[in-house]
LUMDOTOR-90750 format. One line per 5 residues: number of its first residue (from 1); their letters; for each residue x, y, z of N, C-alpha, C, O, CB. Coordinates in steps of 0.2 Angstrom, whole numbers, plus 2048, in hexadecimal, padded with zeros to 3 digits. Glycine has a CB too. Layout:
<rs>
NUM) a) X Y Z X Y Z X Y Z X Y Z X Y Z ~ ... $
</rs>
This chain:
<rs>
1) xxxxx) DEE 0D4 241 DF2 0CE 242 DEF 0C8 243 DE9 0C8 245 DF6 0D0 249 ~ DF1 0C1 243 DF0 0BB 244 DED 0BC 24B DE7 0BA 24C DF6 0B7 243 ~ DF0 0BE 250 DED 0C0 256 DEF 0B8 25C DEC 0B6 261 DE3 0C2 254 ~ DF5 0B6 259 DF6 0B0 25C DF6 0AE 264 DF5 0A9 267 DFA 0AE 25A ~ DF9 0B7 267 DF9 0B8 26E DF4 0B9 272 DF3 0B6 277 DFD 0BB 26F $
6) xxxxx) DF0 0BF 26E DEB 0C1 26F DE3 0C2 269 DE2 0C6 265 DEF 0C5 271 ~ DE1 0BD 26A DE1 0B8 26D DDE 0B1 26E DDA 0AF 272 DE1 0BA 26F ~ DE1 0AF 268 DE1 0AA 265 DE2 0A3 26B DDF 09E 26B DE5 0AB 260 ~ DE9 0A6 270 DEB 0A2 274 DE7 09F 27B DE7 09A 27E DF1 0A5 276 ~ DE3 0A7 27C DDD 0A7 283 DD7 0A2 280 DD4 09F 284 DD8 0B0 284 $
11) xxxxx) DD5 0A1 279 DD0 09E 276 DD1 098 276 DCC 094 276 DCF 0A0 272 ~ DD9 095 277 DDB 08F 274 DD8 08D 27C DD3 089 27D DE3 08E 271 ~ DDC 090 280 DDD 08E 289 DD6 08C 28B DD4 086 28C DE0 097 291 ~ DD1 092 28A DCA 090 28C DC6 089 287 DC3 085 28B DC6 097 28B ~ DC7 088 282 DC4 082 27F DC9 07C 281 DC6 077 282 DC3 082 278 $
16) xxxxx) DCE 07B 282 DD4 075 287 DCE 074 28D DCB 06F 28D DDE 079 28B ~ DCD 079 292 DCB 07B 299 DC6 076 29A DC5 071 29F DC9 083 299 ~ DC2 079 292 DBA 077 293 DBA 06F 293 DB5 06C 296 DB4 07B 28D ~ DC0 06A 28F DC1 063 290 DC3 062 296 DC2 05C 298 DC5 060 28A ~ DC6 065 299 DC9 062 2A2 DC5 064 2A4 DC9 067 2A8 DCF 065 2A7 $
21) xxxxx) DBE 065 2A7 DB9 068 2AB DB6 063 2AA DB4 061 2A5 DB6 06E 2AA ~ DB3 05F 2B3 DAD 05B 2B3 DA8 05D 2AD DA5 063 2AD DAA 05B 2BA ~ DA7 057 2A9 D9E 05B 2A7 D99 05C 2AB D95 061 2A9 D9A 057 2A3 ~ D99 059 2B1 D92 05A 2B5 D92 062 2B5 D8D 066 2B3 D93 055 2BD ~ D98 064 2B7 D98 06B 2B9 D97 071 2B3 D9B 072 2AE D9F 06C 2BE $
26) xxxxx) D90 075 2B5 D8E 079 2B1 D8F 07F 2AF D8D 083 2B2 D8A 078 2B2 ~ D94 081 2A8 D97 088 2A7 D94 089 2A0 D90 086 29D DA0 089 2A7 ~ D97 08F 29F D96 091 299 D9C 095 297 D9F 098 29C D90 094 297 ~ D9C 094 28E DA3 097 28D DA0 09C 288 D9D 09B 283 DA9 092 28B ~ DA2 0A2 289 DA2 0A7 285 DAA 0AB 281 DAF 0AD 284 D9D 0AC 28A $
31) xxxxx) DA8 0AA 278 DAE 0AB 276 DAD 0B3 274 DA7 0B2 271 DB0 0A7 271 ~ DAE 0B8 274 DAC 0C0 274 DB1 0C3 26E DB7 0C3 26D DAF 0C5 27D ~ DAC 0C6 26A DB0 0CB 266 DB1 0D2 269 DAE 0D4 26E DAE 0CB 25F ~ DB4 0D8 265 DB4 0DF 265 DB7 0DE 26B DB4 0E1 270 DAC 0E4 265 ~ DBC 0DB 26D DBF 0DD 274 DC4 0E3 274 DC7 0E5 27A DC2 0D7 277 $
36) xxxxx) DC6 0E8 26D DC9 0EC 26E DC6 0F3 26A DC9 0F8 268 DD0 0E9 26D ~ DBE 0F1 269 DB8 0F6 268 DB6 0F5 26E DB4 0F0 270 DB1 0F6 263 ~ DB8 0FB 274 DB4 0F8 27A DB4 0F5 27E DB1 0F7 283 DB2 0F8 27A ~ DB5 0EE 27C DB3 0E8 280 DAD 0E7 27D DA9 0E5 282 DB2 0E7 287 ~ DA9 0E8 276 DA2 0E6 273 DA0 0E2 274 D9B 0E3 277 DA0 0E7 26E $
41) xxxxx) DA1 0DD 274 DA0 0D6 274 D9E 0D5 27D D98 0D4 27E DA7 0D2 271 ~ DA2 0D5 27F DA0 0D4 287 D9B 0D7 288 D95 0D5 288 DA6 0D6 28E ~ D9C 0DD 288 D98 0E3 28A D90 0E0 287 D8B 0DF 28B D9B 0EB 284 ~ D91 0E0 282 D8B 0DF 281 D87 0D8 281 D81 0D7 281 D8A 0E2 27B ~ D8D 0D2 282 D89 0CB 285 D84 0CE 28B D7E 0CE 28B D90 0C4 289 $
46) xxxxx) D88 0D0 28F D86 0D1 298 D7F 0D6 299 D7A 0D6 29D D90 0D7 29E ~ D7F 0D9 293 D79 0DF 293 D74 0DA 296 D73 0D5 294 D77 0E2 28A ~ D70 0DC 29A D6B 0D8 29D D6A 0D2 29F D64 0CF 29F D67 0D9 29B ~ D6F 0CF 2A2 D70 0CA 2A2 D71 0C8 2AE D73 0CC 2B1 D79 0CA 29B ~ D6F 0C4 2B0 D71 0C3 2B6 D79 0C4 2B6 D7D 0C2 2B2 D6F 0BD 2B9 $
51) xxxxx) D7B 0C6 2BC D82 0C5 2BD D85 0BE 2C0 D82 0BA 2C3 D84 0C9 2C1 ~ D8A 0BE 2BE D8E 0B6 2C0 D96 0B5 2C2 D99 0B8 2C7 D8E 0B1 2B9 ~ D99 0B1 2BE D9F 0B2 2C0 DA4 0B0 2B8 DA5 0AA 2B6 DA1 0AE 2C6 ~ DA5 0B5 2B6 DAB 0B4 2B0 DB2 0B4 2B2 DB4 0B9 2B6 DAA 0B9 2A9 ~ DB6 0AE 2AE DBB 0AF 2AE DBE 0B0 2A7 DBC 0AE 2A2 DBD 0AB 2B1 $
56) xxxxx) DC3 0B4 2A7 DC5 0B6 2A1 DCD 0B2 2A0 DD1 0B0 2A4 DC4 0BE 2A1 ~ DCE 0B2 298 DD3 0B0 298 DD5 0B2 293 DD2 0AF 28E DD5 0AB 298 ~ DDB 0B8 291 DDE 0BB 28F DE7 0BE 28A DEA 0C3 288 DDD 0BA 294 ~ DE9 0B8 288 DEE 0BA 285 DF2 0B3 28A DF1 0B4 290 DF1 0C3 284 ~ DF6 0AD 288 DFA 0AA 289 DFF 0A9 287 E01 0A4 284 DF8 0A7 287 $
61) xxxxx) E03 0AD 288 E0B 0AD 284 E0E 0A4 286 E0C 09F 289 E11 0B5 288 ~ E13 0A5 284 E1A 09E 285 E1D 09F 28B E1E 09A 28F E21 09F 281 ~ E1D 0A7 28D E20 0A7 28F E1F 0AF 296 E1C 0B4 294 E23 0A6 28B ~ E21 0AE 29D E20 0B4 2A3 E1B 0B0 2A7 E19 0AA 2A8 E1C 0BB 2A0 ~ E19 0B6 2AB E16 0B3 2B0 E0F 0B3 2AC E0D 0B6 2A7 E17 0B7 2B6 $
66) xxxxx) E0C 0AE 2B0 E05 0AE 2B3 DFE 0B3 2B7 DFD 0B4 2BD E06 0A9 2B6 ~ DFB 0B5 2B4 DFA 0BA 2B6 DF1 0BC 2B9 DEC 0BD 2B5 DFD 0BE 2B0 ~ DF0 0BB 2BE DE7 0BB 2C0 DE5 0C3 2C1 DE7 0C6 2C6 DE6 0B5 2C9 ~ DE3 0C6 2BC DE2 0CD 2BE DD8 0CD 2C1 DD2 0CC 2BF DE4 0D2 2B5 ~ DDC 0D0 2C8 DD5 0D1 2CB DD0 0D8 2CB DD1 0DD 2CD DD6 0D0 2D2 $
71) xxxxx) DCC 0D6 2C8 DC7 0DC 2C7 DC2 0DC 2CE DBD 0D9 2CF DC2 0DA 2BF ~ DC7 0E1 2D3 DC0 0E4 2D9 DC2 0DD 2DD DBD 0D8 2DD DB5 0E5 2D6 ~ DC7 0DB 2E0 DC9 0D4 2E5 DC3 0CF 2E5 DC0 0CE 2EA DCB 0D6 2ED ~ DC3 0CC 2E1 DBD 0C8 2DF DC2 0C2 2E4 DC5 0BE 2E0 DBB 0C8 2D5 ~ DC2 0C0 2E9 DC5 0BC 2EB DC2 0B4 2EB DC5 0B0 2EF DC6 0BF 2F0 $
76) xxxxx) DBB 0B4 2E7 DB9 0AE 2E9 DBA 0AB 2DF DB9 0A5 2DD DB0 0AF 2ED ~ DBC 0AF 2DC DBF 0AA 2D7 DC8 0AC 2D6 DCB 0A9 2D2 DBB 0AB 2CF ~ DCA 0B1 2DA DD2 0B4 2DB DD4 0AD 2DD DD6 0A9 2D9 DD5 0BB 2E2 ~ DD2 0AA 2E6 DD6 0A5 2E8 DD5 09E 2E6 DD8 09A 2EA DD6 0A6 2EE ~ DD2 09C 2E1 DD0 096 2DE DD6 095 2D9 DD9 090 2D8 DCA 095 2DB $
81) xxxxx) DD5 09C 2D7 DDB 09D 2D1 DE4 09A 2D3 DE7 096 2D0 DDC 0A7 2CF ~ DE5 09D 2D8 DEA 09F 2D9 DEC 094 2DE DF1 092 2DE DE9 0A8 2DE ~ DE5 092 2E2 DE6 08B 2E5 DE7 084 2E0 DE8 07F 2E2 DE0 08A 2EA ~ DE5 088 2D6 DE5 082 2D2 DEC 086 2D1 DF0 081 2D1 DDE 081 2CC ~ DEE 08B 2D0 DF4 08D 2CE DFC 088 2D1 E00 084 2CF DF5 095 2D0 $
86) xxxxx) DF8 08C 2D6 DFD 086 2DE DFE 07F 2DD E03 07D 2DE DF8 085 2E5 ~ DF8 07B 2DC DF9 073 2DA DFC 072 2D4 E00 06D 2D4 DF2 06F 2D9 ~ DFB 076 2CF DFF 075 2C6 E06 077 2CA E0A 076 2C5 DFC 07A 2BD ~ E08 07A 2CE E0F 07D 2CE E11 081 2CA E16 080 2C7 E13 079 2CE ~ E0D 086 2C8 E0E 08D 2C6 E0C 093 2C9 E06 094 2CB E0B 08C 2C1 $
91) xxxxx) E12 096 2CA E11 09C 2CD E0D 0A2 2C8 E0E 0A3 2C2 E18 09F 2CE ~ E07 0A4 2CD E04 0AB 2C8 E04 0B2 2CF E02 0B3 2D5 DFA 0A8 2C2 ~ E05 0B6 2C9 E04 0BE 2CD DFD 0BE 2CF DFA 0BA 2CB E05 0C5 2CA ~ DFA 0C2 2D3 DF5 0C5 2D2 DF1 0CC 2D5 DF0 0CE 2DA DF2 0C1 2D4 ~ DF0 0CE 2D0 DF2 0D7 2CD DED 0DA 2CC DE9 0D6 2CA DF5 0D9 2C6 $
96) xxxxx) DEB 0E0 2CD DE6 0E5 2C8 DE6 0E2 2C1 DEA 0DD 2C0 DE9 0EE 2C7 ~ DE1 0E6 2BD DE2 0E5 2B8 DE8 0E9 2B2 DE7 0EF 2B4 DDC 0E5 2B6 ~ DEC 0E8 2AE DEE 0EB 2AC DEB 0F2 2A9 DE6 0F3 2A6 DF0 0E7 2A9 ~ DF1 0F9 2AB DEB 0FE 2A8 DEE 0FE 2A4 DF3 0FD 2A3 DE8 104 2AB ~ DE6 103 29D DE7 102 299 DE6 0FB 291 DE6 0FB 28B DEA 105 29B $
101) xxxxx) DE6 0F6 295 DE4 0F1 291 DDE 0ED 292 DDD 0E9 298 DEA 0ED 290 ~ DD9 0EE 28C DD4 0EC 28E DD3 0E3 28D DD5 0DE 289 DCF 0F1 28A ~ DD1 0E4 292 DCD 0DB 293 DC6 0DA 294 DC2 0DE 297 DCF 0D7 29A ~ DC5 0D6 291 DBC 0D4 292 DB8 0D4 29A DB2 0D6 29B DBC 0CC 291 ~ DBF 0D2 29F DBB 0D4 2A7 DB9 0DB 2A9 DB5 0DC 2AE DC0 0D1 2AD $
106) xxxxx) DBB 0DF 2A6 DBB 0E5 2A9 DB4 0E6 2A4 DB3 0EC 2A6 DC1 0EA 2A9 ~ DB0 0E4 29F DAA 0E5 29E DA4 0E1 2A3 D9E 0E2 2A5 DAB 0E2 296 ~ DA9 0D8 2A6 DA3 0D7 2AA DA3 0DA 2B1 D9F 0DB 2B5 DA1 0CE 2AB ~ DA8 0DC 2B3 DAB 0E0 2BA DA3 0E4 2B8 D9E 0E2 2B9 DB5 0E5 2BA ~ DA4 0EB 2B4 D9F 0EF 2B1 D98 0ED 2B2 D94 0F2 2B3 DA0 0EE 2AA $
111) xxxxx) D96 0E7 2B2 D90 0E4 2B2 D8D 0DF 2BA D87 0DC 2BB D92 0DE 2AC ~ D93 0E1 2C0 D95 0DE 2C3 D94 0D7 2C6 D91 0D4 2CA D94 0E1 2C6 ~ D98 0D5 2BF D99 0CD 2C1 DA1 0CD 2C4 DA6 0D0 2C4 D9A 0C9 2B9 ~ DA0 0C7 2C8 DA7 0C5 2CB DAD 0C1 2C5 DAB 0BB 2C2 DA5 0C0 2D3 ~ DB2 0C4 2C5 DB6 0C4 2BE DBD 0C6 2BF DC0 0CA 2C2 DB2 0C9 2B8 $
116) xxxxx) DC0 0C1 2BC DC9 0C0 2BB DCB 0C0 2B4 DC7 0BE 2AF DCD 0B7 2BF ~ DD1 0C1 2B3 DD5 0BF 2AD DDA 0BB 2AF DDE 0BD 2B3 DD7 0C5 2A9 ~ DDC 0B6 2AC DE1 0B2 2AB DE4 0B6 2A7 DE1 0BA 2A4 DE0 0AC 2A9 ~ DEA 0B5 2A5 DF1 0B6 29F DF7 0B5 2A0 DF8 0B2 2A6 DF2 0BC 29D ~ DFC 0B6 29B E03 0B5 29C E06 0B8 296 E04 0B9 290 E05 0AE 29C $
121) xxxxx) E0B 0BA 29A E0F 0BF 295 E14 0C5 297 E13 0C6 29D E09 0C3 291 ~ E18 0C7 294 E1D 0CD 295 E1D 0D2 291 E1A 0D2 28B E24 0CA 294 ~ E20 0D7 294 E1E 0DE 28E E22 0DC 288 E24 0E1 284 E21 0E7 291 ~ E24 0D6 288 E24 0D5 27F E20 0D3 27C E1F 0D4 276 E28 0D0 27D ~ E1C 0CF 280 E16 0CD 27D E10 0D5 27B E0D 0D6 276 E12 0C7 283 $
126) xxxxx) E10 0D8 280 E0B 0DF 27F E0D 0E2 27A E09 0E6 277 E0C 0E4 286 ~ E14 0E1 277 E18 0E5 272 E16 0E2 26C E15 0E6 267 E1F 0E4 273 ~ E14 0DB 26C E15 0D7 267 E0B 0D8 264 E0A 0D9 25E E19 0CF 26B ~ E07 0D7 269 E01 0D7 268 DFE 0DD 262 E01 0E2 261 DFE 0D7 26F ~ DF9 0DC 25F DF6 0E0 25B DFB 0E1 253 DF8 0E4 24F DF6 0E7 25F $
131) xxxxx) E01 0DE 253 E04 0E0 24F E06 0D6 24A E04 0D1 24C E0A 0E5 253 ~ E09 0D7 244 E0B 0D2 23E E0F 0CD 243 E0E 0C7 242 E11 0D7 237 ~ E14 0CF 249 E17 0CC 24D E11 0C6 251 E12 0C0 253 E1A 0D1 251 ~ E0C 0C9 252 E06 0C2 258 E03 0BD 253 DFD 0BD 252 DFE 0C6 25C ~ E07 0B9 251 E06 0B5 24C E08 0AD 24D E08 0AC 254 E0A 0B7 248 $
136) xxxxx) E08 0A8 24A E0A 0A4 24E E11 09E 24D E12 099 250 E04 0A2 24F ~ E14 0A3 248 E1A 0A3 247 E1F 0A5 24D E25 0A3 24E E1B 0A7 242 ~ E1D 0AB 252 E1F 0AC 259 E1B 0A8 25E E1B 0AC 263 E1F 0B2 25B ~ E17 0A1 25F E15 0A0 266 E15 098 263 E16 096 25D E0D 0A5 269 ~ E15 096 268 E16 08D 26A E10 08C 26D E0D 087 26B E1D 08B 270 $
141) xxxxx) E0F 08F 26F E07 08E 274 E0A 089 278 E08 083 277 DFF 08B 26F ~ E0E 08A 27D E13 087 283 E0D 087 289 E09 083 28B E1A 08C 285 ~ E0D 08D 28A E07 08E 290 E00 08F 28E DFC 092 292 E08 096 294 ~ DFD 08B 289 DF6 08B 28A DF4 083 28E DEF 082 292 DF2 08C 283 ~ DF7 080 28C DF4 07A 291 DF6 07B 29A DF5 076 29E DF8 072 28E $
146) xxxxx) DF8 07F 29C DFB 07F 2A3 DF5 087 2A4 DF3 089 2AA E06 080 2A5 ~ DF3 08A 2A0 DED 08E 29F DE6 08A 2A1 DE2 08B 2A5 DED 091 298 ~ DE6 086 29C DDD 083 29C DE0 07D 2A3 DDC 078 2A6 DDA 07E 290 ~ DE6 07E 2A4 DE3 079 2AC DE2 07E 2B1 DDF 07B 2B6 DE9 071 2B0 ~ DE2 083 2B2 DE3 086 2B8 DDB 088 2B5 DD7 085 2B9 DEA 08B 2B9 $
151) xxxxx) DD8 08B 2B0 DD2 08E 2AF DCD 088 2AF DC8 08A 2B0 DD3 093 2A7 ~ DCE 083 2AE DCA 07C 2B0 DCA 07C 2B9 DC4 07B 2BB DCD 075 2AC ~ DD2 07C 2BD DD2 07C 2C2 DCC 081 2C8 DC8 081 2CC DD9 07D 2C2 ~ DCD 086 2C3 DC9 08B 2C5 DC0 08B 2C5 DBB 08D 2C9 DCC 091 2C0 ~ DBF 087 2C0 DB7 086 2BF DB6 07F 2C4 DB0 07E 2C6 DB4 084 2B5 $
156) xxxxx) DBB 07C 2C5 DB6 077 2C8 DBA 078 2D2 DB8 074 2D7 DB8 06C 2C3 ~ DBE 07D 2D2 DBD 081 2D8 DB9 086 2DB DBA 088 2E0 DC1 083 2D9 ~ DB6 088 2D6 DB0 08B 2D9 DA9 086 2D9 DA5 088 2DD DB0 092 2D4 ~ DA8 082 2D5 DA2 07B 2D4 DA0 07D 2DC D9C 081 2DE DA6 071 2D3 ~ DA6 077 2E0 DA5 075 2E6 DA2 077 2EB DA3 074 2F1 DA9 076 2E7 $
</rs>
């Protein structure tokens, strides 16, 4: 599939993100493949690597909620999430991780890095992913700019 939901949309959010973020302030951005071999890509970035703090970002739909999936109550990048959420005036849940659907954090969780996933989406969207439908004939990419502010919100709430 084109993969417009998944995810094409998380890719878009994080490079928007990385233009709203002070330069001073020092990240890096990792784009991962094999995320549905395993998580290969993550898996094997983090192999020997110090631990840190990844945030992940996930599938952007148009449309649903906002969604911060906490891996092991990682409360020191959960509640930044949730205080930039607050200022954009967007409501987001914040959940386990979805079982059964793999995400990149649960490779740095793995590695014990402190780690979230952003996303958005409805079990139409879960329906829609992997298949001729995740294209971009179905997505507007509505919510990726209210994505890469909260995921910028988030990097320069943790700076501080």
């Amino acid at each position: 599939s084109d993969g417009a939901a998944d995810n094409a949309s998380g890719v878009a959010a994080v490079l928007e993100a990385v233009s709203l973020v002070d330069p001073e302030i020092p990240l890096g951005v990792l784009i991962t493949d094999a995320e549905e071999i395993a998580l290969g890509g993550a898996r094997e970035w983090v192999r020997g690597r110090e631990t840190g703090i990844a945030i992940n970002c996930d599938t952007i739909d148009d449309e649903g909620s906002f969604r911060i999936m906490d891996y092991g109550h990682v409360f020191g990048v959960t509640m930044p999430a949730l205080a930039v959420a607050l200022d954009e005036g967007v409501e987001v849940k914040v959940t386990s991780p979805l079982p059964g659907i793999l995400m990149d954090s649960a490779a740095f969780k793995a590695a014990n890095w402190a780690t979230v996933t952003l996303s958005r989406g409805t079990l139409r969207t879960l329906n829609r992913i992997h298949t001729s439908r995740d294209g971009l004939r179905e997505m507007r990419g509505t919510g990726i700019a209210i994505a890469a502010r909260i995921l910028a919100g988030i990097v320069e709430e943790l700076a501080e």
